[in-house]
N, C-alpha and C positions, 0 to 999 in steps of 0.2 A: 853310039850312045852319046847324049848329050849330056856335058857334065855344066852346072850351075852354081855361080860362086855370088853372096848375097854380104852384103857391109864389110868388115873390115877383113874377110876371107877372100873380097873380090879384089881390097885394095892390096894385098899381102902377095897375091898370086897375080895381079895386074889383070885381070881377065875378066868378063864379066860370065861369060861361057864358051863352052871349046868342044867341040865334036872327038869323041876318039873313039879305038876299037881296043876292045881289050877282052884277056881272058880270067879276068878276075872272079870266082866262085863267089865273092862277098864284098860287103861295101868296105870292111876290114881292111881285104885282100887290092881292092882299085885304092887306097887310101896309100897301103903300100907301094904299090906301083908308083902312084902320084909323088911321092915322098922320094923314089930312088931318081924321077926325072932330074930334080934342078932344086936347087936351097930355097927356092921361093915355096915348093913347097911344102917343103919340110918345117920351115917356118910359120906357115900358114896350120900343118897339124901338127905340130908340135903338143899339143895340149887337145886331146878328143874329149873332154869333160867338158870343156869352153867350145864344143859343136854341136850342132843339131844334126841328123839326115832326113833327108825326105826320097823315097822310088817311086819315081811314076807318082808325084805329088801327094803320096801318104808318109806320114811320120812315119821312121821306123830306127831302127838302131844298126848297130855299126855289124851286124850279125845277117845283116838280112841278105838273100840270096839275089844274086843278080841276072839269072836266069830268064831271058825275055824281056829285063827292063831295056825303056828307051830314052829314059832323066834318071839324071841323081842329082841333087841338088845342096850345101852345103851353106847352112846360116849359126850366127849365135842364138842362143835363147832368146827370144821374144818378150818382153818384158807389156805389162799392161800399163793404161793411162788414164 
């Protein structure tokens, strides 16, 4: 699965994206995992109110199943201009 890191979540994590395998049932669940590797990312989700998600390039929230996906992708809110 490819995981996607977008503004100050790519600078926090140094990555812009990173291929992994994992057996996470929910974006929740890989959040976790992500969080027990290394302080960068823990740092990085420290606060999931101040994130977005996206599966497979659809909005969704931190609940959604991961079953089949092959992105997940992690931004702040979007602000308009």
């Amino acid at each position: 699965m490819d995981i996607l890191y977008f503004a100050w979540v790519r600078e926090r994590i140094g990555l812009p994206k990173e291929r992994i395998t994992t057996d996470a049932a929910t974006v929740a669940d890989l959040v976790a995992e992500l969080i027990a590797r290394e302080d960068r990312y823990a740092v990085a989700f420290s606060d999931l109110s101040a994130l977005r998600v996206a599966v497979d390039q659809e909005l969704t929230d931190f609940d959604a199943p991961l079953s089949g996906v092959r992105e997940v992708a992690f931004f702040p809110p979007m602000t308009g201009g």
